[in-house]
Steps between C-alpha positions, in 0.01 A plus 500: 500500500775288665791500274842304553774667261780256465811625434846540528580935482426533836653614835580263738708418786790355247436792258356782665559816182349278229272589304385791661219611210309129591510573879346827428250436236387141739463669765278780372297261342456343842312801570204347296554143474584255795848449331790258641838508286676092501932588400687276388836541669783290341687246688833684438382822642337287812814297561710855537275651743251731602605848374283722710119610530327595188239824485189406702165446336240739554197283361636165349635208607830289393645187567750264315630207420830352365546461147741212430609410179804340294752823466716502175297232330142421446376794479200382291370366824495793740099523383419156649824544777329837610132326541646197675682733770201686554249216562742293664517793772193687474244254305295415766435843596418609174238279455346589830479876369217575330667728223256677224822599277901411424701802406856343379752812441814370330491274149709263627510266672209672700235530252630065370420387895187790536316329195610106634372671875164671335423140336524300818274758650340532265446923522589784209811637507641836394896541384727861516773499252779701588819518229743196486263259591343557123814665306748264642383201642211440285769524205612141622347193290374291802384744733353745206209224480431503887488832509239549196337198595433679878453862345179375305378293766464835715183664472703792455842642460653825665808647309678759623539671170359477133829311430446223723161543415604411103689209647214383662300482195800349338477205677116433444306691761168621311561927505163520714673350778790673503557833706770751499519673897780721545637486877441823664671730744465577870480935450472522872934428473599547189458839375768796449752589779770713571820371401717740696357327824474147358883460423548646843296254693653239267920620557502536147737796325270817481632606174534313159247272265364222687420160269242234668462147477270324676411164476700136508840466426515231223622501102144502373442839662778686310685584851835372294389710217464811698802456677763452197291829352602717822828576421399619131195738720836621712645620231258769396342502905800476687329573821252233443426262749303165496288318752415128489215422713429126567676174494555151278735286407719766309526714742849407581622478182372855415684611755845338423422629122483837677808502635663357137326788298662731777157669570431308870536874686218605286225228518329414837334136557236581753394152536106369467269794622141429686268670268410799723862591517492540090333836477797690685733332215287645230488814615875495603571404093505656191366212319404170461679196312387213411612332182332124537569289199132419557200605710124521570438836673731553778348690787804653573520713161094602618592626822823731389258645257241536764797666704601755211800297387586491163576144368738330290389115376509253241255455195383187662194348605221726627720808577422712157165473610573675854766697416433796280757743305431792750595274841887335373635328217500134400793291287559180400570206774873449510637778288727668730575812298159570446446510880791699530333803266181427668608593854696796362221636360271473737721611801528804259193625430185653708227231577111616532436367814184618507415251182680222625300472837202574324542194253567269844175644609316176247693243685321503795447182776092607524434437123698217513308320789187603350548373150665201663192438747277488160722202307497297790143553557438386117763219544272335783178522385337163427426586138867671417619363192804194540 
């Protein structure tokens, strides 16, 4: 089939580590489909610049377009402002493609313009729902009843975990056409390493428990959480360290709020990571963090478990249905001292690695693609239900 996926998680020139698990599931699925990948880059991000190349494409094709829209205010209308920006810049082409199938990966407002987009062309679509897009922005009265409104107008919907999946249904998509996928991980780099070596080719202190984060650096994460629970971890780990890896708009702040808690000498802010260079980090730490106040199944926790690492993460979203007792703990989203007992406990006892690989093992990119490959094949069939 030829199949345009419209979305915004994608790297580009202006965002070249986002979104890593789309680049990687697109592009195998380019393997079996003729598959070109339309991002939306915002006009913020375009007016400050290129920020380098983003991983090359193996088997798909991307290309992009500006996404302008009222900031602050309006926000209703980034559904219509997002399919005016793309057929103002890339309408004509569009209609010269002869597309079997629309694959819109984000609820909004890239699903909103993907249904307005399938109508004028009058082709099927297909939406991926990821986390906030459904448990946050679908929460807000005018944009809850674009977001339903395009959700049942897709011949099917692709949740990244039963929880989203329940949301979907929520909002009126019949059951039958709604699918839960989990992402999967690339085994050929993330697997179990030595952590002697990794620290060493990372100038990171050879001795002492090692805590991860990896992902942005923003409130609804929990990086602020984890950060004011440090100094509690110090006090029963005193040689505890703790690695930030990536970047957003609190980065600076969590560093100031380092220095003010008096713990700067013991956290490191590596700055965003390319997603090849993430595997020497996991095998460098002892575990993972991650306590979002709300997710849908982050790759990241996939791939430390798929590395060995035990994990520590919130009761939120789709991770108790990744993340089982024998690979880390889980506590509730913003309860500090409960994170603090958490990481003590699990930098303190003995972790089956073993297990915990072997559980990654069902999260694989082949089934994925393969299961994948099947829904959109139903979705564009003539007779598939609407």
């Amino acid at each position: 089939m030829n199949i345009l996926a419209l979305t915004n998680l994608f790297p580009s020139a202006w965002d070249p580590l986002r979104a890593s698990f789309n680049r990687q599931q697109f592009d195998r699925l380019a393997r079996v489909h003729d598959l070109e990948v339309m991002v939306a880059v915002d006009f913020r991000d375009r007016y400050r610049g290129r920020r380098g190349d983003p991983p090359a494409l193996l088997n798909a094709r991307s290309d992009d377009f500006t996404f302008w829209y009222p900031p602050r205010v309006g926000r209703s209308l980034h559904g219509l402002a997002w399919y005016a920006s793309l057929m103002a810049q890339r309408g004509a082409s569009l209609r010269r493609r002869r597309y079997d199938l629309l694959l819109a990966s984000w609820g909004y407002p890239d699903a909103v313009g993907t249904a307005r987009l399938a109508r004028t062309l009058k082709l099927p679509y297909v939406v991926k729902v990821h986390g906030s897009d459904l448990n946050q922005q679908a929460q807000h009265r005018l944009q809850r009843g674009q977001i339903a409104s395009a959700l049942r107008g897709a011949r099917a919907v692709v949740a990244v975990s039963a929880a989203l999946a329940q949301r979907a249904r929520e909002l009126g998509v019949p059951a039958a056409r709604v699918h839960v996928l989990y992402n999967g991980v690339d085994g050929d780099s993330f697997h179990p390493g030595e952590r002697a070596g990794a620290r060493r080719r990372l100038g990171l202190a050879a001795e002492g428990p090692l805590v991860l984060y990896v992902g942005n650096l923003k409130p609804g994460k929990g990086c602020v959480d984890l950060l004011e629970a440090f100094p509690g971890l110090l006090e029963r780990q005193p040689a505890a360290r703790l690695a930030f890896v990536g970047d957003g708009p609190s980065a600076q702040a969590l560093r100031q709020r380092a220095e003010v808690l008096g713990v700067a000498g013991r956290v490191l802010f590596a700055g965003a990571r390319a997603h090849h260079e993430l595997p020497a980090w996991m095998h460098a730490a002892s575990l993972l963090c991650l306590p979002s106040h709300s997710e849908g199944v982050p790759n990241v926790v996939l791939e430390a478990m798929a590395c060995g690492l035990p994990v520590v993460a919130t009761d939120v979203g789709g991770i108790p249905e990744v993340l089982p007792p024998h690979a880390g703990r889980m506590v509730p989203p913003r309860d500090r001292q409960a994170l603090v007992d958490a990481l003590d406990e699990v930098l303190r006892s003995d972790w089956p690695t073993g297990a915990i690989t072997g559980h990654a093992e069902r999260f694989s990119w082949r089934d994925n693609i393969e299961r994948l490959d099947r829904i959109l094949q139903d979705a564009a069939r003539p007779a598939a239900s609407t």
